[in-house]
LORO-465625 format. One record per residue (C-alpha): x, y, z. Coordinates in pm, whole numbers, plus 50000, padded with zeros to 5 digits. Each point is the difference from the previous one (the first is absolute). Layout:
BEGIN
XYZ;...
END
This chain:
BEGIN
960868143051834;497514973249858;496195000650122;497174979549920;496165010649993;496554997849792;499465023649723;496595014250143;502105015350323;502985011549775;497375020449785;498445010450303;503095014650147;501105015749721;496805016049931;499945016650329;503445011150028;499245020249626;498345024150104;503355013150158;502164998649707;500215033249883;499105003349609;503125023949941;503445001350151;503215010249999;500914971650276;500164966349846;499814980850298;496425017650081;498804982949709;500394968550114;498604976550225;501754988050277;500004960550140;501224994350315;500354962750114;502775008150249;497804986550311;497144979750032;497385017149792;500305008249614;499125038950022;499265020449678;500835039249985;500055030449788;500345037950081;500005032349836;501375015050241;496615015950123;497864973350017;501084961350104;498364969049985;501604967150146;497624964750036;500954967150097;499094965749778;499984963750067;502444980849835;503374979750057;503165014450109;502584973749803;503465022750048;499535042150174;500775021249834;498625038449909;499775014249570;498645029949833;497754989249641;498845024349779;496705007450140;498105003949626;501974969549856;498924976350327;496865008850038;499414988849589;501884969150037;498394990050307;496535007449854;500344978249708;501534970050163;498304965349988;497604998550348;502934976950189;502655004350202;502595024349933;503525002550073;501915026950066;504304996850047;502825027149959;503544994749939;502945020650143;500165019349706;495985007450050;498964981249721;496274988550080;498564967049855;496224998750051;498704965849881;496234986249973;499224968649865;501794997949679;500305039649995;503595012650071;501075039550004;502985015050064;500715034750132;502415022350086;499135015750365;501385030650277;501794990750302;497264999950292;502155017950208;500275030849787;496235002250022;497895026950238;498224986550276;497355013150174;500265022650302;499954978850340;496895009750180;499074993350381;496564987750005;499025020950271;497765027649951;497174977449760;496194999249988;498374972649883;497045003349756;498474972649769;500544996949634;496415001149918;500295036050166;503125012649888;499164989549589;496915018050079;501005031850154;502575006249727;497324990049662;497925025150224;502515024950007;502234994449739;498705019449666;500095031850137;503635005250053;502125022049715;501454977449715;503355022149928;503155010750215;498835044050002;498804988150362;501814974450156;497665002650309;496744991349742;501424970549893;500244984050327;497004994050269;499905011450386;499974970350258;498835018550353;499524976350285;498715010450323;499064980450276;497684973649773;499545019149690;501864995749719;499405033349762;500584995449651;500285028949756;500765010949608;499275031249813;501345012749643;498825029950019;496554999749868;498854971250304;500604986050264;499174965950095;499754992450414;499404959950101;500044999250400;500534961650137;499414987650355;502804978050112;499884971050227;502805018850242;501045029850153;503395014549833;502035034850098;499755027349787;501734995849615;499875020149687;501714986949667;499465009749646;499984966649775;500904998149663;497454996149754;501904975349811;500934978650279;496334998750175;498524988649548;502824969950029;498694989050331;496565000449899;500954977349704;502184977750234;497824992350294;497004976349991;497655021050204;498734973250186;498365009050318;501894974550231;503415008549912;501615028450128;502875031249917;502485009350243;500765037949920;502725009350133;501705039350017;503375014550073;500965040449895;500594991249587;498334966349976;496984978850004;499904962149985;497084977949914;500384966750107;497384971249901;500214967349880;503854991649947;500395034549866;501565031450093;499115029149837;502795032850073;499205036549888;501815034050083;496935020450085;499905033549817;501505027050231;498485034050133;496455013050166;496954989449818;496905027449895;497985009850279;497434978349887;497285015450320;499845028649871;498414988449684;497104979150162;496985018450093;497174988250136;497975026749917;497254999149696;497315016549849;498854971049800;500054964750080;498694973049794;499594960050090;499914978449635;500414964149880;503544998649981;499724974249679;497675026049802;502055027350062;502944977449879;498624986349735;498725030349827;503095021650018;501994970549889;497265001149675;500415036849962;503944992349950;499044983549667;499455035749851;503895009050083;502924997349797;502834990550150;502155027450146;496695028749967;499255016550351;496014998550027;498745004950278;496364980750098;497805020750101;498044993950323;496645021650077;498624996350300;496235000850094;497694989250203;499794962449970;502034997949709;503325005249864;500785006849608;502894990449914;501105015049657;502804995249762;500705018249646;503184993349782;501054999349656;498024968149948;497115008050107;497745005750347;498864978550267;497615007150292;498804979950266;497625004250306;500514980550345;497855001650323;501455013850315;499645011050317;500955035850060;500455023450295;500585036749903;500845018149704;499274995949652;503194995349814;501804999449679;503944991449963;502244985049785;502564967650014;502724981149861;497714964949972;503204979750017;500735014350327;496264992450125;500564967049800;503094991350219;498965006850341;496104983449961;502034970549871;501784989550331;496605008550263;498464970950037;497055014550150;496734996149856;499305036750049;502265034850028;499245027950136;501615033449791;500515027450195;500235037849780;500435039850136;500035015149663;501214999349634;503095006250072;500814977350339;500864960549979;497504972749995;500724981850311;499084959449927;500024986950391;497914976050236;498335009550369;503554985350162;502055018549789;501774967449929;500625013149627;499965029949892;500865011949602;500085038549906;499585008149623;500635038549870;497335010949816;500445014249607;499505031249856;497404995749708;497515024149765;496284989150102;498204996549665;
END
């Protein structure tokens, strides 16, 4: 095999095709990254077996071929190469010589063919959503799914599609985040549960530009996001998600309508007062036209006082701020409207469409 093409591709490849390269192994080959030049196109992969990425980049097919590098040790060479052309031939005995400029390594390489490739899916059951939209519904959705294996079903997000809806959902246990997207079409009825992991390398892949669309596409153990020379292939997580409706309510006793950015910004002050690691809750106290919001840790005490609008009942509860923190961060509305039953019932964080909805447990906490 010898190929031919700029640096700034090569490094752009590469750098996509990481993310699938898993970090420990006992498979050799999986650490690697695979470069297939055996037709027209030059086509990067890697694959941990659960989550494959393959993208295609310009460049010069001299002599096809297909080779497995080292996925760690290509990724630094290719990095600090001059900014030229690079080179890239094998031998029979998989020697690789990548040359640019006056630059010249040699490594040993895999045999391409020993390498896994990614499942073969029909593109036939897709929708087709834009990047802009996608990047957005997962940053939106994202930080409130579990961060360890105890429950494989909270690290992975619920994708529900019906008719022109596309539903989707995360929880960890203590929230639940709900982002609700209109799509252009009409699509039958489909219910996957992502991984986590794959949804946070997508996000960092695509460009989320507004004109250029993601083909997702589903069969019974896989997704596939397609976009922009790349093909992203997951094993979704198997079994039946939480029943998610039965958590929502829509009744309240208290509502209150505040500036989003006040209410952000002061909780995100009160956080100063907190060690890293310490579980204090803020304190929110409900009146009339104003909300206290009060903090007290080893460090010392904060209190603040914002102006609402309230229906109902006085109130006085308790949170984890970095959970409030997390879900006012991704509404982009100038306002929210909190919806409360009691002390001991979740905040509900949602607009009038119900195009978002995040649900915070409330804290146990001694009033002072």
């Amino acid at each position: 095999m010898k190929i031919i093409c700029q640096k700034s591709n090569l490094v752009k490849g590469v750098s996509i095709v990481s993310k699938a390269v898993p970090s420990k192994t006992t498979m050799p080959i999986l650490e690697c990254i695979l470069i297939d030049a055996s037709t027209d196109f030059i086509k990067l992969t890697a694959n941990d077996m659960e989550l494959g990425i393959e993208t295609t980049i310009e460049g010069e097919i001299i002599d096809r071929g297909i080779i497995a590098l080292n996925a760690k040790i290509f990724s630094e060479i290719v990095r600090k190469l001059p900014d030229n052309e690079v080179t890239i031939e094998t031998d029979s005995s998989n020697q690789t010589l990548i040359t640019c400029e006056k630059a010249k390594f040699n490594i040993a390489a895999q045999s391409g063919e020993d390498f896994s490739y990614l499942p073969n899916i029909e593109k036939e059951d897709y929708i087709t959503i834009s990047e802009f939209t996608l990047k957005e519904v997962i940053r939106q959705t994202i930080f409130s799914i579990a961060d360890n294996d105890t429950n494989k079903m909270m690290t992975g997000e619920l994708f529900e599609i019906n008719d022109n809806i596309l539903k989707v959902t995360s929880l960890d246990g203590h929230r639940v985040a709900i982002r609700k997207i209109e799509l252009k079409e009409s699509y039958s009825y489909k219910k996957v549960i992502v991984p986590g992991k794959t949804l946070q390398e997508i996000s960092k892949i695509i460009n989320g530009e507004a004109e250029s669309n993601v083909d997702i596409s589903f069969t019974k153990n896989h997704i596939v996001f397609e976009f922009d020379k790349t093909l992203v292939v997951s094993r979704l997580i198997e079994g039946d998600y939480f029943k998610i409706d039965q958590m929502i309510s829509s009744d309240y006793e208290t509502k209150v309508r505040i500036n989003k950015r006040e209410l952000l910004n002061c909780i995100d002050r009160a956080t100063l007062l907190i060690k890293e690691g310490d579980k204090k809750p803020i304190i929110i106290n409900i009146g009339d036209e104003v909300m206290e919001l009060k903090i007290q840790s080893q460090i010392g005490s904060m209190n603040e006082d914002i102006t609402i609008a309230k229906e109902g009942k006085d109130l006085l509860i308790g949170f984890n701020p970095r959970f409030m923190i997390d879900a006012l961060r991704v509404i982009d509305d100038e306002e929210v409207d909190l919806y409360f039953m009691n002390a001991k019932a979740p905040c509900f964080i949602r607009d009038e469409n119900q195009n978002y909805i995040y649900l915070i447990l409330p804290v146990n906490f001694t009033a002072a």
